[in-house]
mmCIF file of the N, C-alpha and C atoms, coordinates in Angstrom:
data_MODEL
# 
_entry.id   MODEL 
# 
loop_
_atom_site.group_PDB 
_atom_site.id 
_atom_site.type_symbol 
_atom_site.label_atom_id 
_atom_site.label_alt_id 
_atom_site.label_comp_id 
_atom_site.label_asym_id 
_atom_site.label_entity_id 
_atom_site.label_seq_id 
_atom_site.pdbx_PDB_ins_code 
_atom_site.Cartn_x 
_atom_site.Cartn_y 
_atom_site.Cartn_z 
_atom_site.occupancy 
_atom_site.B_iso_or_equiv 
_atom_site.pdbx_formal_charge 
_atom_site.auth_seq_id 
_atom_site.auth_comp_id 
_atom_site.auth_asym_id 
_atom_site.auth_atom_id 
_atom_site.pdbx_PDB_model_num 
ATOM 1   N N  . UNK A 1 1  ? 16.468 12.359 -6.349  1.00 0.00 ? 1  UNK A N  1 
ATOM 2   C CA . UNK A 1 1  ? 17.181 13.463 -5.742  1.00 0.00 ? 1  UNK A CA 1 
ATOM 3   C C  . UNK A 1 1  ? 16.482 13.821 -4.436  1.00 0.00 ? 1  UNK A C  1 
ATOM 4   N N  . UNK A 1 2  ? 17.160 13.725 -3.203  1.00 0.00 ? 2  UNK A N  1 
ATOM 5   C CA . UNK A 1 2  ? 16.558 14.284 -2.127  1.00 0.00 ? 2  UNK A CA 1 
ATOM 6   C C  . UNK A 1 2  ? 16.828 15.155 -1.606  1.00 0.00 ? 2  UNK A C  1 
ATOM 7   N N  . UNK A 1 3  ? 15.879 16.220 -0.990  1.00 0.00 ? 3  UNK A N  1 
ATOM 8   C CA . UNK A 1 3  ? 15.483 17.650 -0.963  1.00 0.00 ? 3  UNK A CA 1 
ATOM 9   C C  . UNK A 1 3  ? 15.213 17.893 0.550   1.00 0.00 ? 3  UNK A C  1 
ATOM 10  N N  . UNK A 1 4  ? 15.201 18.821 1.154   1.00 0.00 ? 4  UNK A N  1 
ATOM 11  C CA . UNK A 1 4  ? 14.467 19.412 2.552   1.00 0.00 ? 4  UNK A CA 1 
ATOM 12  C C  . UNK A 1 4  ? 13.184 19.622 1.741   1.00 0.00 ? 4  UNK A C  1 
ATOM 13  N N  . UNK A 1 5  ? 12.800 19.876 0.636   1.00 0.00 ? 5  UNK A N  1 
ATOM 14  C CA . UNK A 1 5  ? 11.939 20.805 0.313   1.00 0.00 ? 5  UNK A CA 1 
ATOM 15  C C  . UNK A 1 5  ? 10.637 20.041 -0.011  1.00 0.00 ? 5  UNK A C  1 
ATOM 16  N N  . UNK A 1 6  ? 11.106 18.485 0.037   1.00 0.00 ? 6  UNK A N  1 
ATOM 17  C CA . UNK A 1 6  ? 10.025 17.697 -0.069  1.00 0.00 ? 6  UNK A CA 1 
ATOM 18  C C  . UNK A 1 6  ? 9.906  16.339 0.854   1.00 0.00 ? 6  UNK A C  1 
ATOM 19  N N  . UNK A 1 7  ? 8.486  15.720 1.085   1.00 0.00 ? 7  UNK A N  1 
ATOM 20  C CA . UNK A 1 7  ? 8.681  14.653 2.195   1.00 0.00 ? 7  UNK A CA 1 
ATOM 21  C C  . UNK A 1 7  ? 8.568  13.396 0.830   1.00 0.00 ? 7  UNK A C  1 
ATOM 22  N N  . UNK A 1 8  ? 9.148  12.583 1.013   1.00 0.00 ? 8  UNK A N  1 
ATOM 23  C CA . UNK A 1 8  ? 9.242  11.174 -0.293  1.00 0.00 ? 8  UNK A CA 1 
ATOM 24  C C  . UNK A 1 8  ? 8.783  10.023 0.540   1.00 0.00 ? 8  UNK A C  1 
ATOM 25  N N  . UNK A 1 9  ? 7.423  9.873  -0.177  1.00 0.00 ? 9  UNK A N  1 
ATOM 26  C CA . UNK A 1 9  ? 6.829  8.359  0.351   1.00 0.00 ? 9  UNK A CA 1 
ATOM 27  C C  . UNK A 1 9  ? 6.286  7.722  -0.876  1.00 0.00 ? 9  UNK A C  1 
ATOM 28  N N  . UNK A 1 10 ? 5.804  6.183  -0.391  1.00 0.00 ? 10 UNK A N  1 
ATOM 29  C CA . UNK A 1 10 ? 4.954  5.605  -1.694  1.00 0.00 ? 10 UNK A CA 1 
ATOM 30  C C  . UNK A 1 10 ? 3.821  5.612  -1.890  1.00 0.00 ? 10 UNK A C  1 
ATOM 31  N N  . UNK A 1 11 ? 3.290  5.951  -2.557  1.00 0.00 ? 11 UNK A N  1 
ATOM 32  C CA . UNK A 1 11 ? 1.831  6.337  -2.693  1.00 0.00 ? 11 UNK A CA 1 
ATOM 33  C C  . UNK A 1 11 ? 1.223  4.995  -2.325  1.00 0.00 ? 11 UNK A C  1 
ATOM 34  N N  . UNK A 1 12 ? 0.163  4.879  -1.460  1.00 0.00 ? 12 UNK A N  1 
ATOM 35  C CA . UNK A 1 12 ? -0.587 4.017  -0.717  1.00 0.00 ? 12 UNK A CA 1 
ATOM 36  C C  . UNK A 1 12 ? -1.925 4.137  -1.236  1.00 0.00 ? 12 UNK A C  1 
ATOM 37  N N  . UNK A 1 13 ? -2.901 3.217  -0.924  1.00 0.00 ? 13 UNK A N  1 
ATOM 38  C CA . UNK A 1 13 ? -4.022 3.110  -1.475  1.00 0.00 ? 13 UNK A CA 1 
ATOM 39  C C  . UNK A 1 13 ? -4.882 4.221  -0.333  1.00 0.00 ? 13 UNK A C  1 
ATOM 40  N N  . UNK A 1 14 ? -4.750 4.963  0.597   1.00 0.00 ? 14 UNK A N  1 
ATOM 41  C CA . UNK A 1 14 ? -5.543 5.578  1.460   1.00 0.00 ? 14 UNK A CA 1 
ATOM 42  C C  . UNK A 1 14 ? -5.113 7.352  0.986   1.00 0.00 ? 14 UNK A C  1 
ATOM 43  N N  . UNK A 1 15 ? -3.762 7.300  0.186   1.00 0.00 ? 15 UNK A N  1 
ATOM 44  C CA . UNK A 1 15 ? -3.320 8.427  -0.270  1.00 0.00 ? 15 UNK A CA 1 
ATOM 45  C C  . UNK A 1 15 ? -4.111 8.636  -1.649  1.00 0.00 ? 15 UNK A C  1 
ATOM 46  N N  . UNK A 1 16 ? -4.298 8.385  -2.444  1.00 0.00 ? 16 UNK A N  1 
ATOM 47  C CA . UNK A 1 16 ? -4.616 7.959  -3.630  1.00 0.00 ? 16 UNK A CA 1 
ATOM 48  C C  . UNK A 1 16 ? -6.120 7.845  -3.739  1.00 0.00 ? 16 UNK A C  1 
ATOM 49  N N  . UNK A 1 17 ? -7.064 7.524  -2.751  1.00 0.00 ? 17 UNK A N  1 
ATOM 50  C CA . UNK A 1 17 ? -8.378 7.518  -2.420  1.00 0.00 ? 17 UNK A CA 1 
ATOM 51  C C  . UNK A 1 17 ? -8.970 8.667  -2.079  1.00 0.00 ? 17 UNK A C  1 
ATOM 52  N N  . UNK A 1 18 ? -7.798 9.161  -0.695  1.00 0.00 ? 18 UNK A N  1 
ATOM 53  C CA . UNK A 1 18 ? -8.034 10.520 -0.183  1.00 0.00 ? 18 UNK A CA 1 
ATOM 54  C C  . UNK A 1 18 ? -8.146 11.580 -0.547  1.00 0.00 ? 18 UNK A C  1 
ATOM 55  N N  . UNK A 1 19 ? -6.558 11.381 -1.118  1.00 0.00 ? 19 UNK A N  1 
ATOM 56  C CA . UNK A 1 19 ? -5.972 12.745 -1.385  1.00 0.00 ? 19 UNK A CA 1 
ATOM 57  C C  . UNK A 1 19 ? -5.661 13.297 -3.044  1.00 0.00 ? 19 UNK A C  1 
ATOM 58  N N  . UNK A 1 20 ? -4.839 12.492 -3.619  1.00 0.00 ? 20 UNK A N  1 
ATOM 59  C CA . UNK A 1 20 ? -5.044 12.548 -5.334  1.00 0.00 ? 20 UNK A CA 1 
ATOM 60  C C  . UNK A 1 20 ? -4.697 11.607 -5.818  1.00 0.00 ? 20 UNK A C  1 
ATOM 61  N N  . UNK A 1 21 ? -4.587 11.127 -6.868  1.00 0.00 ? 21 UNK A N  1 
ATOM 62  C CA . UNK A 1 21 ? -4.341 10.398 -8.169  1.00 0.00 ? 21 UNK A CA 1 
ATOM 63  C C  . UNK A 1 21 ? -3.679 10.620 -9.148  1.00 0.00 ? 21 UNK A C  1 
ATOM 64  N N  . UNK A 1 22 ? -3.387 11.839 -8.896  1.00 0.00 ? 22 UNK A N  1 
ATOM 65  C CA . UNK A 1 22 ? -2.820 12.391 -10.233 1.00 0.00 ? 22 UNK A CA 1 
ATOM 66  C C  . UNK A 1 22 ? -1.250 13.061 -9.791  1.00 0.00 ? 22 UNK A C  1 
ATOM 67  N N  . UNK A 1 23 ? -0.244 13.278 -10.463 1.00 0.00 ? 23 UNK A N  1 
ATOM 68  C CA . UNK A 1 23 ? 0.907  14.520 -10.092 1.00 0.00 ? 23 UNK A CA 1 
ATOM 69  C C  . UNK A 1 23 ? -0.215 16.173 -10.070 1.00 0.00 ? 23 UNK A C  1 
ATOM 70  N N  . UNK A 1 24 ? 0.362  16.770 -9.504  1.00 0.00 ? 24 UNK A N  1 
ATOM 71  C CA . UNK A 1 24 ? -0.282 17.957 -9.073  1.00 0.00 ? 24 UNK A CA 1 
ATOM 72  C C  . UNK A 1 24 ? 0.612  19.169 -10.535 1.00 0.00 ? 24 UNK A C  1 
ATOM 73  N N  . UNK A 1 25 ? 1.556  18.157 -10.755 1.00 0.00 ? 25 UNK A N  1 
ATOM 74  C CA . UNK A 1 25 ? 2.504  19.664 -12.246 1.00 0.00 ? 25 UNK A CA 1 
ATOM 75  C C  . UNK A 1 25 ? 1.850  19.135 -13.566 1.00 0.00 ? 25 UNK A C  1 
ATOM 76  N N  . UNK A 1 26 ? 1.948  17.838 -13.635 1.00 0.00 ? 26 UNK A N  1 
ATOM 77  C CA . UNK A 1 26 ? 1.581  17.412 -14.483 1.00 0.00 ? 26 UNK A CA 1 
ATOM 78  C C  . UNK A 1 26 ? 0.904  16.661 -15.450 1.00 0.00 ? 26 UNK A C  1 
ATOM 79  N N  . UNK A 1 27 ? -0.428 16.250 -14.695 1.00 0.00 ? 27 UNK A N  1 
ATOM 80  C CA . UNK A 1 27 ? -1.683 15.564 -14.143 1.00 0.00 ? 27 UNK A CA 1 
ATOM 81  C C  . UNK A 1 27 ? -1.298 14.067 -14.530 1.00 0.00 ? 27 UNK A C  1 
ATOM 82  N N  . UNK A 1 28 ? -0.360 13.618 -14.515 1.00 0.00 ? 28 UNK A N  1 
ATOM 83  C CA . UNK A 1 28 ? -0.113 11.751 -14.678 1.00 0.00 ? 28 UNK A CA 1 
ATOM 84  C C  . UNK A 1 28 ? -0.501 11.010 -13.621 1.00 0.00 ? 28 UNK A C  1 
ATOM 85  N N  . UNK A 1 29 ? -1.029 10.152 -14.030 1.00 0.00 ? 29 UNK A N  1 
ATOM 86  C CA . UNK A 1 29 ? -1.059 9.458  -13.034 1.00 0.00 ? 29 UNK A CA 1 
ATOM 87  C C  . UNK A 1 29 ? -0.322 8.567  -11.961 1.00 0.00 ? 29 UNK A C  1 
ATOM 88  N N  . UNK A 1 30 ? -0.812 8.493  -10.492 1.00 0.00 ? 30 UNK A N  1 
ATOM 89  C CA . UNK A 1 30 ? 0.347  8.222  -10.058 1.00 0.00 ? 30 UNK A CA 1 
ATOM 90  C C  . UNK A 1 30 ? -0.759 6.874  -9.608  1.00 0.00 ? 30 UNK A C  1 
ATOM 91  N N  . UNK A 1 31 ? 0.100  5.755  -9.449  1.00 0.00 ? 31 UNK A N  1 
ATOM 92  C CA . UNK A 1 31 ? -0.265 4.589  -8.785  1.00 0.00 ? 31 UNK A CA 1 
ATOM 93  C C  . UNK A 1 31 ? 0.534  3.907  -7.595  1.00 0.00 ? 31 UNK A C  1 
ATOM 94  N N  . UNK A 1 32 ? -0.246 2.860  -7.092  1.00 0.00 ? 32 UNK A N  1 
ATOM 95  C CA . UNK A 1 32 ? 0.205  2.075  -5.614  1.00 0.00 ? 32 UNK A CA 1 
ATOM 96  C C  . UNK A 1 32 ? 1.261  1.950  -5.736  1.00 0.00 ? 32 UNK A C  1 
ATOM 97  N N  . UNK A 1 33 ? 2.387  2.286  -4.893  1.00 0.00 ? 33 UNK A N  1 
ATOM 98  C CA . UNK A 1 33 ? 3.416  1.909  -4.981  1.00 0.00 ? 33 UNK A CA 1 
ATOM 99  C C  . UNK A 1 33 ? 4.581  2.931  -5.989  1.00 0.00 ? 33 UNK A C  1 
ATOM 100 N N  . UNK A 1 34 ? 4.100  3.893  -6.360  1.00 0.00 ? 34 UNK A N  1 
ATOM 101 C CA . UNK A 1 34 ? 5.103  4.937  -7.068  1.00 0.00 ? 34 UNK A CA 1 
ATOM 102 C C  . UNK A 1 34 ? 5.504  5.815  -5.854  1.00 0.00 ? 34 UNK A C  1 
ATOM 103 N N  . UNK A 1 35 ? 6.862  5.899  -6.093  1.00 0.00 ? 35 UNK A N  1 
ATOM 104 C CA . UNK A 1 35 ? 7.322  6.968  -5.058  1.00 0.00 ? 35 UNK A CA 1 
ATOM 105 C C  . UNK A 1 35 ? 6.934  8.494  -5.445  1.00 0.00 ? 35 UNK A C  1 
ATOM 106 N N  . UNK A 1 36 ? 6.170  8.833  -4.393  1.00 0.00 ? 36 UNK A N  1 
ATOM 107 C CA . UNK A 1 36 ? 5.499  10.907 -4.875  1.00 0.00 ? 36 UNK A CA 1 
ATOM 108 C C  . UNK A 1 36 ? 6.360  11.476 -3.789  1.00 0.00 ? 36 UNK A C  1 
ATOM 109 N N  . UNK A 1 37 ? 6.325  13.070 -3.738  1.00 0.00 ? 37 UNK A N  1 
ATOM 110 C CA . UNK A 1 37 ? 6.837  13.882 -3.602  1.00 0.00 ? 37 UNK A CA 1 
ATOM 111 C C  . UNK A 1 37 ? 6.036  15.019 -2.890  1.00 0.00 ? 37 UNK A C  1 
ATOM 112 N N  . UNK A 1 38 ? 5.493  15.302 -1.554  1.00 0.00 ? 38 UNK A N  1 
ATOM 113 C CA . UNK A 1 38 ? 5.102  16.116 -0.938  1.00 0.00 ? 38 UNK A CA 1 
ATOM 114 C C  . UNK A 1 38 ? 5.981  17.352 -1.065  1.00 0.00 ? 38 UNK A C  1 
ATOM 115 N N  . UNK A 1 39 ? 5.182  18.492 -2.004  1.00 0.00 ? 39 UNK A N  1 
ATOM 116 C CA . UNK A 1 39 ? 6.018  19.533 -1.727  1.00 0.00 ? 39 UNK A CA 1 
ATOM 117 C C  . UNK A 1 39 ? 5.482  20.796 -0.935  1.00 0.00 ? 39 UNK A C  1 
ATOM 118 N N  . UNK A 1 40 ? 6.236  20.885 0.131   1.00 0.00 ? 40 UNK A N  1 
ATOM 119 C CA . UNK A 1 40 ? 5.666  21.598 1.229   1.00 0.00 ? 40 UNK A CA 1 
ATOM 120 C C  . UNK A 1 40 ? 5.947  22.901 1.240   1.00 0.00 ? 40 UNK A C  1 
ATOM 121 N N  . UNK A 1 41 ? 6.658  23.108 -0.174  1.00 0.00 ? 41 UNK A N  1 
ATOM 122 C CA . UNK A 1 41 ? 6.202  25.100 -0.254  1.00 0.00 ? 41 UNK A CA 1 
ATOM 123 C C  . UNK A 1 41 ? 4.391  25.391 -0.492  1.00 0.00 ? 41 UNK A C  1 
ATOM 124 N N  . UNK A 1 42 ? 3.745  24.587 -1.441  1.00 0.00 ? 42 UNK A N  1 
ATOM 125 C CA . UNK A 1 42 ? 2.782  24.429 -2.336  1.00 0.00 ? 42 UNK A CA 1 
ATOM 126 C C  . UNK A 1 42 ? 1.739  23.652 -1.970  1.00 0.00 ? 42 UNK A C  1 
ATOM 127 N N  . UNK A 1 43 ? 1.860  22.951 -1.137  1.00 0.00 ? 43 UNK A N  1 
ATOM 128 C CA . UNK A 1 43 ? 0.790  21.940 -0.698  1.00 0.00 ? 43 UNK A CA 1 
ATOM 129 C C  . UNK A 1 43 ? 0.310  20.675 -1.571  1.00 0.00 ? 43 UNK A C  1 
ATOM 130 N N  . UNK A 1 44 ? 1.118  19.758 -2.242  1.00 0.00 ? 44 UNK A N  1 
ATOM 131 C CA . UNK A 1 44 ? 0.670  19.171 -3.144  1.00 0.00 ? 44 UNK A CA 1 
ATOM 132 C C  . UNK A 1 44 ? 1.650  17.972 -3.262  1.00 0.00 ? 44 UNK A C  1 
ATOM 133 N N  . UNK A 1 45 ? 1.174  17.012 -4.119  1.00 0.00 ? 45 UNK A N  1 
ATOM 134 C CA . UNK A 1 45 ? 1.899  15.542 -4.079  1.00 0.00 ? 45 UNK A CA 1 
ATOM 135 C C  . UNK A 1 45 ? 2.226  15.824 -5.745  1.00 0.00 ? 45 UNK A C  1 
ATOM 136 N N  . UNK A 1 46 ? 3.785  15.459 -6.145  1.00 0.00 ? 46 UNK A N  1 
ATOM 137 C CA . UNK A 1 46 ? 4.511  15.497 -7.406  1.00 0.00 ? 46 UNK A CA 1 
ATOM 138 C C  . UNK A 1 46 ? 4.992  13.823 -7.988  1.00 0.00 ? 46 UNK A C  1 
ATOM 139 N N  . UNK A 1 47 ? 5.022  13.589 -8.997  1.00 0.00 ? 47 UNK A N  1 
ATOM 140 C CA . UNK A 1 47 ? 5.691  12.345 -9.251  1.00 0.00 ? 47 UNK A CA 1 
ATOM 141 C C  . UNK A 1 47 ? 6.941  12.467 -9.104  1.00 0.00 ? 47 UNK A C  1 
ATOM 142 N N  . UNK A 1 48 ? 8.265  11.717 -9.512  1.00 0.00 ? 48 UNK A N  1 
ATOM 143 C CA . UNK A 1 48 ? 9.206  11.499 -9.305  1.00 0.00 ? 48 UNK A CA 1 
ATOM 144 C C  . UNK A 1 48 ? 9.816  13.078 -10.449 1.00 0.00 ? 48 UNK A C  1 
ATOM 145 N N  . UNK A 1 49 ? 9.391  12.775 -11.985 1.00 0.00 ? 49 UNK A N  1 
ATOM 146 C CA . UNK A 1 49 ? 9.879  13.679 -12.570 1.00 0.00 ? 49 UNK A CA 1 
ATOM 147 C C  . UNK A 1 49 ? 9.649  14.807 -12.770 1.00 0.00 ? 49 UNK A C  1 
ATOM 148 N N  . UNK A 1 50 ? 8.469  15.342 -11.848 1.00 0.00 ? 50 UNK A N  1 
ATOM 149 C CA . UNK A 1 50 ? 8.448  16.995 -11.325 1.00 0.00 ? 50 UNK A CA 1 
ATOM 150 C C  . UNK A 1 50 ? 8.845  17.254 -10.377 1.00 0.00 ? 50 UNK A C  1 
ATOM 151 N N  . UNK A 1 51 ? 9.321  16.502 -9.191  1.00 0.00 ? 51 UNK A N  1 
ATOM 152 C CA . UNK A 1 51 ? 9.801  16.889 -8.570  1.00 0.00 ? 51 UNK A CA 1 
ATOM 153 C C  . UNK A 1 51 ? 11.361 16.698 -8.593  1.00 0.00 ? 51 UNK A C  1 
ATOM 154 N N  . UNK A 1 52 ? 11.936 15.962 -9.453  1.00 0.00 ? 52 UNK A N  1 
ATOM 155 C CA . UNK A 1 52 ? 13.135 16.238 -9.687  1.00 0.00 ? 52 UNK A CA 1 
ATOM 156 C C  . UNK A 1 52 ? 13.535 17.371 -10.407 1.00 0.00 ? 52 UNK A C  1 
ATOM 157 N N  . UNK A 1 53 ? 12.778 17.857 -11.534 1.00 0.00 ? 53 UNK A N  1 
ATOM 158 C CA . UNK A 1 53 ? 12.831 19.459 -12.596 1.00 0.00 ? 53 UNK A CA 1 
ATOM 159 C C  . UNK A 1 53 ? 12.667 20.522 -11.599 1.00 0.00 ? 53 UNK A C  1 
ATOM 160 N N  . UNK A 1 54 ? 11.394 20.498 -10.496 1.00 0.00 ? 54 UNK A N  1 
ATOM 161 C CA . UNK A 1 54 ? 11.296 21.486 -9.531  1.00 0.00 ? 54 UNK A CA 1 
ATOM 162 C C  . UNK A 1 54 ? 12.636 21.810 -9.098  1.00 0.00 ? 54 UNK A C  1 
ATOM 163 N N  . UNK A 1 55 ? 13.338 20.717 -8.093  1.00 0.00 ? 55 UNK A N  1 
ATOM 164 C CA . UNK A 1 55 ? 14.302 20.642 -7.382  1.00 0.00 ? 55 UNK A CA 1 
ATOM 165 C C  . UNK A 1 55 ? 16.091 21.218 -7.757  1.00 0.00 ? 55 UNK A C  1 
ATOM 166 N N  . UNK A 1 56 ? 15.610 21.015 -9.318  1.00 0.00 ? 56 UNK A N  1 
ATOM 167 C CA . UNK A 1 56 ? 16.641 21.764 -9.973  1.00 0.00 ? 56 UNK A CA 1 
ATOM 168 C C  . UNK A 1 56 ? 16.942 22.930 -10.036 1.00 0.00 ? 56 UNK A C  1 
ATOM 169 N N  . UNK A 1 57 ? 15.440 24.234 -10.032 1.00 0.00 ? 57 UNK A N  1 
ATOM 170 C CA . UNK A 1 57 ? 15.040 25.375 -9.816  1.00 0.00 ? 57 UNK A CA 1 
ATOM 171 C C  . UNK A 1 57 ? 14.950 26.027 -8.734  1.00 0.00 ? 57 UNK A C  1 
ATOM 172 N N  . UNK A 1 58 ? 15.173 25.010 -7.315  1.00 0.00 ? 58 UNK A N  1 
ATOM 173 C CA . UNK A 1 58 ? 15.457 25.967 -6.478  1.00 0.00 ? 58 UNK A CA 1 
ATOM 174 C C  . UNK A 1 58 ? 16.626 25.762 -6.096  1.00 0.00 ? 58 UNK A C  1 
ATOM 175 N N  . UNK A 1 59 ? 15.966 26.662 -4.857  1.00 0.00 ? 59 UNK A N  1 
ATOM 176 C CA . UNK A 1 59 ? 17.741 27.284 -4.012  1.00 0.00 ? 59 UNK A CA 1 
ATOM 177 C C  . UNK A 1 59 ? 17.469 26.322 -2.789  1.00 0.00 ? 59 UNK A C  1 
ATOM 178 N N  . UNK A 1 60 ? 18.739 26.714 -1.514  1.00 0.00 ? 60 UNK A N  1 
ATOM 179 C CA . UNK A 1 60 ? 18.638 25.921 -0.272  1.00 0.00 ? 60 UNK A CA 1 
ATOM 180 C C  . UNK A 1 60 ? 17.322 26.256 0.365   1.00 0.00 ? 60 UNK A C  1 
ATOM 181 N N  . UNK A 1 61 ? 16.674 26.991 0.210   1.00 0.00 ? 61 UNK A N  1 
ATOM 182 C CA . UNK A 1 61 ? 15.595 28.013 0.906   1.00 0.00 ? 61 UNK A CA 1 
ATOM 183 C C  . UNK A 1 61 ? 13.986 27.349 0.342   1.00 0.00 ? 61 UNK A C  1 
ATOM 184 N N  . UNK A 1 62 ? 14.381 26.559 -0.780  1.00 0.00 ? 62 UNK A N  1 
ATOM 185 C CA . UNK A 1 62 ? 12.900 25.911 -1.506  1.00 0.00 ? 62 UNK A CA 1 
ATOM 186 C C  . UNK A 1 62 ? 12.552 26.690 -2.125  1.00 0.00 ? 62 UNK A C  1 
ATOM 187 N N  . UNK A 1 63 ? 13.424 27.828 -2.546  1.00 0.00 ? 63 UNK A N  1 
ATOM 188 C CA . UNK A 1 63 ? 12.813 29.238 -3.554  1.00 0.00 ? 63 UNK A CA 1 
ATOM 189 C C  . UNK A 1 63 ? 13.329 28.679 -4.777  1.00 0.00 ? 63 UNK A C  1 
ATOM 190 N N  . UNK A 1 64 ? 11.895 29.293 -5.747  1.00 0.00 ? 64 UNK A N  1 
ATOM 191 C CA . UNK A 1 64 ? 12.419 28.735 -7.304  1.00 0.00 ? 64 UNK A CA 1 
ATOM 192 C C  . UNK A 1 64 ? 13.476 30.213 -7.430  1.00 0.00 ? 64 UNK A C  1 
ATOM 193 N N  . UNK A 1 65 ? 14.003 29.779 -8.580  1.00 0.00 ? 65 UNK A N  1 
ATOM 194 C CA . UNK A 1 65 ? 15.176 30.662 -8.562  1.00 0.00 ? 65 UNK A CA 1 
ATOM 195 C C  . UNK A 1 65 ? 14.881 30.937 -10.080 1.00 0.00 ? 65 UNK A C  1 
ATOM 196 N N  . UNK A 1 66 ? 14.673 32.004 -10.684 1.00 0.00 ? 66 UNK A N  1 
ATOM 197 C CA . UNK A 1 66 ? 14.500 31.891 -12.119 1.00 0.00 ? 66 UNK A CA 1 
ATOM 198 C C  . UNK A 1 66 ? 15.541 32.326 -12.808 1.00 0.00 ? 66 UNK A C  1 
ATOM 199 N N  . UNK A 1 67 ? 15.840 32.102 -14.003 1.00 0.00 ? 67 UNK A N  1 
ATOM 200 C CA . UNK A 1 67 ? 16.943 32.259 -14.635 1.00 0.00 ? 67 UNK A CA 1 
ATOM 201 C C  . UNK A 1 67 ? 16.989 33.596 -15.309 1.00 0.00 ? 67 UNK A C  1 
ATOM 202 N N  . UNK A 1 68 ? 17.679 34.382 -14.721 1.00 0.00 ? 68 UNK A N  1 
ATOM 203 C CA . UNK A 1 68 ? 17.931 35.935 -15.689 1.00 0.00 ? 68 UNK A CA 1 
ATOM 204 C C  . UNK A 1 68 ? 17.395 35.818 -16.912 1.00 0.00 ? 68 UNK A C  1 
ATOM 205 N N  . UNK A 1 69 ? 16.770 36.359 -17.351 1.00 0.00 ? 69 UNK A N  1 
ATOM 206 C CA . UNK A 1 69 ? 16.959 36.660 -18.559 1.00 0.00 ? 69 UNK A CA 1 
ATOM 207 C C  . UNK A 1 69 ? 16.234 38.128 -19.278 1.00 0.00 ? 69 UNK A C  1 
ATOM 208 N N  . UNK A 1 70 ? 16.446 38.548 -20.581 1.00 0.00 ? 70 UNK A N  1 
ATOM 209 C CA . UNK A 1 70 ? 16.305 39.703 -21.231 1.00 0.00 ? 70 UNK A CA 1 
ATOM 210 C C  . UNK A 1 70 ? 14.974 39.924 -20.994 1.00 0.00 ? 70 UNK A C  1 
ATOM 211 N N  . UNK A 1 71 ? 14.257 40.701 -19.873 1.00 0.00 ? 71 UNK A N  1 
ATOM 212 C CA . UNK A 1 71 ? 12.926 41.472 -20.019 1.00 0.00 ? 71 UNK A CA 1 
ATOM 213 C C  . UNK A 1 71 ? 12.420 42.401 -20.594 1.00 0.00 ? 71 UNK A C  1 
ATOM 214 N N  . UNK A 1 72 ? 11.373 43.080 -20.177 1.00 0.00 ? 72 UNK A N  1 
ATOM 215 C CA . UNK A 1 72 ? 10.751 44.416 -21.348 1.00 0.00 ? 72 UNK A CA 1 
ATOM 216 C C  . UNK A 1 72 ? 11.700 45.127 -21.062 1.00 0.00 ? 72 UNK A C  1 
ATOM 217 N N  . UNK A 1 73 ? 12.649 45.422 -19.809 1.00 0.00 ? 73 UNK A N  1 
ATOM 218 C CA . UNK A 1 73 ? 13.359 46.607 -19.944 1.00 0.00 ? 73 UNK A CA 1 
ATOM 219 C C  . UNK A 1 73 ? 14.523 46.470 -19.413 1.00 0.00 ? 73 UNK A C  1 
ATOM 220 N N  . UNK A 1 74 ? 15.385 45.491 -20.077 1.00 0.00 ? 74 UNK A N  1 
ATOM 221 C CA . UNK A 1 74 ? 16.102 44.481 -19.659 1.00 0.00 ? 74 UNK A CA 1 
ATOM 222 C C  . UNK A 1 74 ? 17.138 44.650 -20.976 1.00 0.00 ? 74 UNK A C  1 
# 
């Protein structure tokens, strides 16, 4: 799914050395050649399937959008 809200590249061996190894939601690992997910509300690199669940939650704006529901005074 492609987003404004994120930049989509393949994780490279200078990314991965540098910068992380892991998804930033859900600590998996990401390897050479997996497509990640710069998400530039947050500062952080996502795998494919957090940043598709993210992307579901927001709006045009990159705002998560939370779902109504019954609060303490609600």
């Amino acid at each position: 799914m492609s987003s404004p809200c994120f930049v989509t590249q393949e994780a490279t061996e200078e990314i991965l050395l540098r910068v992380t190894n892991v998804c930033a939601e859900c600590y998996d690992d990401i390897k050479e050649g997996d497509m990640i997910h710069y998400d530039m509300q947050n500062y952080r690199y996502l795998c494919q399937r957090c940043q598709e669940e993210l992307c579901e939650k927001m709006n045009d704006e990159c705002e998560i959008v939370e779902e109504e529901s019954a609060g303490l005074f609600g």
